[in-house]
N, CA, C and O of each residue as an XYZ file, in Angstrom:
388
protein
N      10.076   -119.702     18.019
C       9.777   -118.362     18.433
C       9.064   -117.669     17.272
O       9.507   -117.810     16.132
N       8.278   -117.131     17.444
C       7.046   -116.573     16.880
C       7.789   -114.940     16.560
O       7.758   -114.165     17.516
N       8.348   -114.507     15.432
C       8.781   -112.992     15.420
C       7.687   -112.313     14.240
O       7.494   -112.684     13.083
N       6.972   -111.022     15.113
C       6.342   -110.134     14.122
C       6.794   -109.078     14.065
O       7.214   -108.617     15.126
N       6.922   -108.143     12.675
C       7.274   -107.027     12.659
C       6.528   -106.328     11.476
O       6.121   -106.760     10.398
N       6.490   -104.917     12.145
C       6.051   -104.130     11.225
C       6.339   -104.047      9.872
O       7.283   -104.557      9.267
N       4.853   -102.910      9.185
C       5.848   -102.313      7.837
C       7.405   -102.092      7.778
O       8.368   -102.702      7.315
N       7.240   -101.208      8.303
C       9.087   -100.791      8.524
C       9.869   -101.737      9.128
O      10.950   -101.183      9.328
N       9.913   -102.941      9.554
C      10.786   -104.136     10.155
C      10.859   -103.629     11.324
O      11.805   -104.169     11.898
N      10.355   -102.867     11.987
C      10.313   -102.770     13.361
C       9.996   -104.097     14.223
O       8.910   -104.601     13.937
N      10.664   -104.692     15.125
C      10.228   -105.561     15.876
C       8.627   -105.378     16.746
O       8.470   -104.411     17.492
N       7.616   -106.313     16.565
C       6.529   -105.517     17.429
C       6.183   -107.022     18.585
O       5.500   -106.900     19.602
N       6.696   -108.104     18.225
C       6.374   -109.277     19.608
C       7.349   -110.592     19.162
O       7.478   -111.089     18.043
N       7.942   -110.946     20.355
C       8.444   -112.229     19.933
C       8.151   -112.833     20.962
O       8.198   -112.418     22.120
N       7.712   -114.240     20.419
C       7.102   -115.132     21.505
C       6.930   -116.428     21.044
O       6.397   -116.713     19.971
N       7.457   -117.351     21.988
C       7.102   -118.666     22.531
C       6.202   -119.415     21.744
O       5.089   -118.975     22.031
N       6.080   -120.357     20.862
C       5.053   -121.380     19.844
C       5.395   -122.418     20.409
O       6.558   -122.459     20.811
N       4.438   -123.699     20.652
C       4.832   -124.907     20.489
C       5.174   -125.504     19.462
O       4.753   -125.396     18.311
N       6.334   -126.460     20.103
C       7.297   -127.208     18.834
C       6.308   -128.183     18.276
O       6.800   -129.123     17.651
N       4.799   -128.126     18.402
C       3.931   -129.468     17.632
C       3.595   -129.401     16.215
O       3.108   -130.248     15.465
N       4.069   -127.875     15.972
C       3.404   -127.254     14.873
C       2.021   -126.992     14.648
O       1.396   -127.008     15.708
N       1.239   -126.730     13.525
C      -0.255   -126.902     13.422
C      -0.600   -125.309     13.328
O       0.200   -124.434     13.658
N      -1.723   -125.101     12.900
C      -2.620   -123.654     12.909
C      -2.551   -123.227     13.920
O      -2.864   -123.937     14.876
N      -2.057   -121.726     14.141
C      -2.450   -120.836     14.863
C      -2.918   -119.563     14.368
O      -2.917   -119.235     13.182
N      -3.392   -118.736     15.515
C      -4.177   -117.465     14.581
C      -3.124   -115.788     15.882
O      -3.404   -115.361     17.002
N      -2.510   -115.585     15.339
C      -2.194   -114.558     15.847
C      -3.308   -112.946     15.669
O      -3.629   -112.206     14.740
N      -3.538   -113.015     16.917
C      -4.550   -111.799     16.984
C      -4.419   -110.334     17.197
O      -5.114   -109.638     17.937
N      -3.096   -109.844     16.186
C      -2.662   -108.723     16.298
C      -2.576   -107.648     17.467
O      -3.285   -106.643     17.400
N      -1.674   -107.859     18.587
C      -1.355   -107.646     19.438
C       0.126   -108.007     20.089
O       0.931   -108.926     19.937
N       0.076   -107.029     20.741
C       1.735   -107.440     21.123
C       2.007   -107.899     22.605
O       1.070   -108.178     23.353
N       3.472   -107.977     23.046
C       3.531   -109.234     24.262
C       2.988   -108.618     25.205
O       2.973   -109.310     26.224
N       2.262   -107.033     25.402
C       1.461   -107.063     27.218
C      -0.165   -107.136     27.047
O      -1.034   -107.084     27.918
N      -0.325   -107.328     25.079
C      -2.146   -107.500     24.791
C      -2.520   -106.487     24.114
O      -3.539   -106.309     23.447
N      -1.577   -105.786     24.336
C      -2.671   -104.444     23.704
C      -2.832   -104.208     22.390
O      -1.873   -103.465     22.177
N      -3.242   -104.300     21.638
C      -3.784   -104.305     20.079
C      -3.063   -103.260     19.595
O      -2.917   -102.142     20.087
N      -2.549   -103.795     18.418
C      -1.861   -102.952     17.304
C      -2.696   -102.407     16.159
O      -3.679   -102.898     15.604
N      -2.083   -101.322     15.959
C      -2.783   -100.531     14.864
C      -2.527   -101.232     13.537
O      -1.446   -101.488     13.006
N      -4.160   -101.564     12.989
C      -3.845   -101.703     11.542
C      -2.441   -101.545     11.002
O      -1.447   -100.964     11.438
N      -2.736   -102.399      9.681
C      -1.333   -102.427      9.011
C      -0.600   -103.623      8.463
O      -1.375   -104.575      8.553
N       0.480   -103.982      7.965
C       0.868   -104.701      7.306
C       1.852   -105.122      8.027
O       2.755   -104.305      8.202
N       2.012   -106.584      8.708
C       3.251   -106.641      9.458
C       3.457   -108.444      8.780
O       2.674   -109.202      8.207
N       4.670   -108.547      9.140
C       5.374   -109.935      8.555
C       5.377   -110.595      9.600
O       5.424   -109.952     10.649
N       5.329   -112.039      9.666
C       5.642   -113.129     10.696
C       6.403   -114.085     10.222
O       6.150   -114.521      9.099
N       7.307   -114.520     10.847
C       7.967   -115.229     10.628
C       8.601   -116.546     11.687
O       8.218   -116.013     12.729
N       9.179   -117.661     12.105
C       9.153   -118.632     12.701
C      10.824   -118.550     13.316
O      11.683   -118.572     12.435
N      11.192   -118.482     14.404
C      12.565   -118.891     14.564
C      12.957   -119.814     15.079
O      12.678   -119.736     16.275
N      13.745   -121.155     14.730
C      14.209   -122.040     15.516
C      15.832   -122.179     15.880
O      16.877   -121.963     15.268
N      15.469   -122.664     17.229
C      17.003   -122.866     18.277
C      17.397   -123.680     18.715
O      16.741   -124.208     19.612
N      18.308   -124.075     18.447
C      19.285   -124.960     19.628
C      19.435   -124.908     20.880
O      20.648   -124.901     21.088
N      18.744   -124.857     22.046
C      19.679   -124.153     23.212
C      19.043   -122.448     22.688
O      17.959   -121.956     22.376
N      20.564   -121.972     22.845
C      20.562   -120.193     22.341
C      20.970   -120.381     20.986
O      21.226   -119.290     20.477
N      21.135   -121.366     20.183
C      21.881   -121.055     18.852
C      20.439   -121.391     17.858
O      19.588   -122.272     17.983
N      20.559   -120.484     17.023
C      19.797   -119.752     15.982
C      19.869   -120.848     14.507
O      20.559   -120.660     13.506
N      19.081   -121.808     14.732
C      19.336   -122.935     13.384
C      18.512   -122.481     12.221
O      18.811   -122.808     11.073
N      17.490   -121.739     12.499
C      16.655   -121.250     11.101
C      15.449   -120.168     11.146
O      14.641   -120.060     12.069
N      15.482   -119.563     10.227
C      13.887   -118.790     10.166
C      13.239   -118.977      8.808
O      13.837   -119.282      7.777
N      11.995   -118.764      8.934
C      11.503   -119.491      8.114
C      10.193   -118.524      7.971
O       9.964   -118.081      9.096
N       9.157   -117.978      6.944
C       8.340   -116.979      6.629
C       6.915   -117.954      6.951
O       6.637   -118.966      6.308
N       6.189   -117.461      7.966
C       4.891   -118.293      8.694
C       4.069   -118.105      7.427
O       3.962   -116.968      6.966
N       3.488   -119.126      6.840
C       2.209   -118.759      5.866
C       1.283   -118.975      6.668
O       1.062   -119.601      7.704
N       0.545   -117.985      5.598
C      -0.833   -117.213      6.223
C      -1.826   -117.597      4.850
O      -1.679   -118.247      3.815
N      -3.147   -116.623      5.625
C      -4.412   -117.396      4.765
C      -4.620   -115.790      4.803
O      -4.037   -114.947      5.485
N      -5.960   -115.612      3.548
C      -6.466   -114.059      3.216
C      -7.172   -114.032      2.218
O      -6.877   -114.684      1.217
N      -8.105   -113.370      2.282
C      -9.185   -113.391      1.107
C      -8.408   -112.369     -0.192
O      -7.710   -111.356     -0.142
N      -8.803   -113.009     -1.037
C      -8.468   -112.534     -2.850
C      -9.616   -111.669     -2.949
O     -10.797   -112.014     -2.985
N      -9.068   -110.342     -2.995
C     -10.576   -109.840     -3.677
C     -10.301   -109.144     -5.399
O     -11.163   -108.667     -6.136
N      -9.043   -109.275     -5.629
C      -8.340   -108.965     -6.833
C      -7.140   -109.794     -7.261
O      -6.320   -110.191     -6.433
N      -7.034   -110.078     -8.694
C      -6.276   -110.476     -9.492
C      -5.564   -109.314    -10.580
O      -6.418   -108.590    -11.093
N      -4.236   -109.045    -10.979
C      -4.346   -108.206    -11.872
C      -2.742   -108.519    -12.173
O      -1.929   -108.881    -11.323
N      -2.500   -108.312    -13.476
C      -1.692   -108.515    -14.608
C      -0.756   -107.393    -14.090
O      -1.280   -106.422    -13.545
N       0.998   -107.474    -14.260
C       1.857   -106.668    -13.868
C       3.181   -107.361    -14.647
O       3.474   -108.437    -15.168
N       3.755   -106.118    -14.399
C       5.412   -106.609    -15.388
C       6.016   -108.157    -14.450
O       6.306   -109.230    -14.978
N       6.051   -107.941    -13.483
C       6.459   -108.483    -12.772
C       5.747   -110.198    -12.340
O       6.166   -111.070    -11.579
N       4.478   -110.121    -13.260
C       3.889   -111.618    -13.055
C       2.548   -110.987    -12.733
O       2.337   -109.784    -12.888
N       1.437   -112.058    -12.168
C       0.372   -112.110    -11.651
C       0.253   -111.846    -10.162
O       0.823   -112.635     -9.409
N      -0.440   -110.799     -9.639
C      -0.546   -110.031     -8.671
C      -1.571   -110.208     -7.980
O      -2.452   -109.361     -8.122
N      -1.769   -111.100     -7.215
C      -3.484   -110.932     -6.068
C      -3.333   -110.271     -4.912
O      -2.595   -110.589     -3.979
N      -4.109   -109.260     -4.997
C      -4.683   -108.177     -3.935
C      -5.786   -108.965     -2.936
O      -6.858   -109.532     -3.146
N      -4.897   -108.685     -1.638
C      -5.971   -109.858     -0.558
C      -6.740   -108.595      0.177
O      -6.460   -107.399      0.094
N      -7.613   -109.123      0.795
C      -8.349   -107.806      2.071
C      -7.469   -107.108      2.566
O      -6.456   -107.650      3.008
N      -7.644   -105.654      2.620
C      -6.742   -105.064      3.400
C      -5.600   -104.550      2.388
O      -4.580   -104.046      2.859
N      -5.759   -104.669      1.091
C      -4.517   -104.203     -0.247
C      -3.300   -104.542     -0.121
O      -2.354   -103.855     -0.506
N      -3.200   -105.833      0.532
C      -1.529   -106.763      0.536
C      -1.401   -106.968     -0.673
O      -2.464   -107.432     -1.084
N      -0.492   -106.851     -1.666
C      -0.754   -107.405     -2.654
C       0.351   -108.775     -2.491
O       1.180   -108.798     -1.581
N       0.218   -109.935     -3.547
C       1.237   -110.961     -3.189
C       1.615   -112.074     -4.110
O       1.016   -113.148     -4.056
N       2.567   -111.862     -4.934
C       2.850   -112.611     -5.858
C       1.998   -113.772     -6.467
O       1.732   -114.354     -5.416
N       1.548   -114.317     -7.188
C       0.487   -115.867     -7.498
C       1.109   -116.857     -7.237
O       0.686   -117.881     -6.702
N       3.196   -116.387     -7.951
C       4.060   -117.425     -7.788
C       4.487   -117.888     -6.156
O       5.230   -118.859     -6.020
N       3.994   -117.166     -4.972
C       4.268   -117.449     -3.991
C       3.488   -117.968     -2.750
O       3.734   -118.061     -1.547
N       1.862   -118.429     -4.011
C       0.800   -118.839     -3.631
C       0.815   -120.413     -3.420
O       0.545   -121.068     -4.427
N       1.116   -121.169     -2.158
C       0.932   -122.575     -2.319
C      -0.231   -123.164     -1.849
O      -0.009   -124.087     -1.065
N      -1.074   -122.996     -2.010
C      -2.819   -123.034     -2.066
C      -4.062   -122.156     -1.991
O      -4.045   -121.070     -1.411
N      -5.386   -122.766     -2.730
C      -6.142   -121.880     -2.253
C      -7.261   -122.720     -1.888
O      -7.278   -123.902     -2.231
N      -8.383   -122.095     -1.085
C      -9.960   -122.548     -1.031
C     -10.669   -122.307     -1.172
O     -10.202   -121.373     -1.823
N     -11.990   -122.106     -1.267
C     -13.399   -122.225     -0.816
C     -13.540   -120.967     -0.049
O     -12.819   -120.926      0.948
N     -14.322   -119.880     -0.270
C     -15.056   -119.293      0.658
C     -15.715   -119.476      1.698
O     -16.840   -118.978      1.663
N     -15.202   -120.458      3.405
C     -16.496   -120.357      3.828
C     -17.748   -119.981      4.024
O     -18.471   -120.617      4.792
């Protein structure tokens, strides 16, 4: 199960993924279509038993770097859109198409 939520952890769609895994592109919208307003929302993966709740797990995502910058807290990249997001929580990068 596919869970997104807002800035504020507001629930905004939960829905149905196939168990094959692989790339998908969620197109910011919620379960009747209608497009959500800009903004910063989290996704995350839920798996079940039946009805029983065995794990969640934080969906990685892809995003352009348009900043790097030095902080108490470690190395900081600023993606499109001013997410900023740890370096240490970076497990790859690429190529500009």
């Amino acid at each position: 199960m596919l869970v997104v939520k807002d800035a504020d952890g507001e629930l905004v769609l939960r829905e149905d993924v196939s168990i094959a895994g692989g790339m998908m592109q969620w197109e910011g919208r919620d379960a009747s279509g209608a497009a959500l307003p800009e903004g910063v929302y989290s996704l995350s993966l839920e798996s079940y038993f039946g009805e029983k709740l065995l794990e969640t797990a934080d969906v990685e995502a892809y995003g352009t770097v348009i900043e790097a910058r030095g902080s108490d807290a470690g190395t900081l990249l600023v993606l499109r859109g001013g997410v900023e997001v740890a370096a240490s929580r970076v497990t790859g990068l690429r190529a500009a198409p």
